[in-house]
C-alpha positions, 0 to 999 in steps of 0.5 A: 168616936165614929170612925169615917172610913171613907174619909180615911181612905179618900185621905190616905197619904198613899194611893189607894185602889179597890179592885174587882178582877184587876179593874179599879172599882174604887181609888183616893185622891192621891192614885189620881194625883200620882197618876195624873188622872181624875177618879172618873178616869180611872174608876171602871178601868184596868189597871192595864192603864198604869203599866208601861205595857199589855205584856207587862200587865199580864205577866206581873198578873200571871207572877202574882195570882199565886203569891196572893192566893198563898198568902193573901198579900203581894208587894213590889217595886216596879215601873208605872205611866202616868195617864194625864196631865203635864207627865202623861206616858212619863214612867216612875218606880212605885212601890205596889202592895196589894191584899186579896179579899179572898185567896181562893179567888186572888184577882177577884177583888182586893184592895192596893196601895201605891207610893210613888217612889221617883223623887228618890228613884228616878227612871235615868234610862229608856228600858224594855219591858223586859228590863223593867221586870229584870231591874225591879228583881235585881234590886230585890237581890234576886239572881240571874237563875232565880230572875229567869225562874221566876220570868220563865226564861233562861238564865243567859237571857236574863244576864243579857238583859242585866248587862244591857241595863249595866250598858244603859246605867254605866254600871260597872257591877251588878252591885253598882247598877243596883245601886245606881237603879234604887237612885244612887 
């Protein structure tokens, strides 16, 4: 039996996109679909498009070059925009993973897949960049030190931002808000 590779990757029930330095060469039906978008959309831009911002972008590019160029391998959740459509600029949680082709170069070409996560983990409250990034390590179970590590910005600042989103969430813990941010 012949394996039809294009087939499996044009329907995949997850969004699939082939990249080459952070642009997308290559997406399945299903990235389109999610994002409300068409392959002649998205194919040749940055994936920039797909962030709620610029600075998102890079940051979240600058946090993963190391880890895929470690282990080859990165995955998240974090918050994305749809492009088109009815639900243009609306922002959603999505789980991202993503494999580097070459570790050595991690951002060179790669391969990623994306499932969209709101029918169980809708975005209840209008968040910064910022919080978007605080939230999505909270709900990896990440301290204010290891969050501020990782954003390279202090701890204090990082309990700012998680008491905002306490604010925002009507949280009454951080085991509350984490809960109510994974759709509770």
């Amino acid at each position: 039996m012949t394996v039809d590779y294009r087939l499996a990757f044009d329907l995949a029930p997850v969004g699939l996109a082939l990249s080459r330095e952070r642009t997308m060469v290559d997406c399945n039906q299903a990235l389109c679909d999610m994002f409300g978008a068409s392959r002649d959309q998205l194919v040749g831009q940055s994936f920039q498009i797909l962030y709620p911002s610029a600075d998102e972008y890079e940051r979240l590019g600058a946090r993963m070059a190391p880890l895929l160029g470690r282990s080859g391998t990165y995955g998240d959740d974090r918050i994305m925009k749809r492009v088109g459509g009815p639900q243009a600029g609306e922002t959603f949680w999505c789980h991202v993973t993503g494999r580097a082709v070459d570790r050595s170069a991690p951002h060179a070409a790669g391969i990623w897949s994306f499932e969209d996560l709101s029918e169980r983990r809708p975005v209840k409250a209008e968040l910064t960049a910022r919080e978007r990034e605080v939230a999505a390590l909270l709900m990896d179970g990440l301290t204010s030190k290891q969050i501020g590590k990782l954003l390279a910005i202090s701890h204090r600042t990082v309990e700012v931002h998680r008491a905002r989103l306490m604010r925002k969430y009507r949280a009454h813990s951080t085991p509350d808000l984490v809960h109510r941010l994974l759709g509770g």
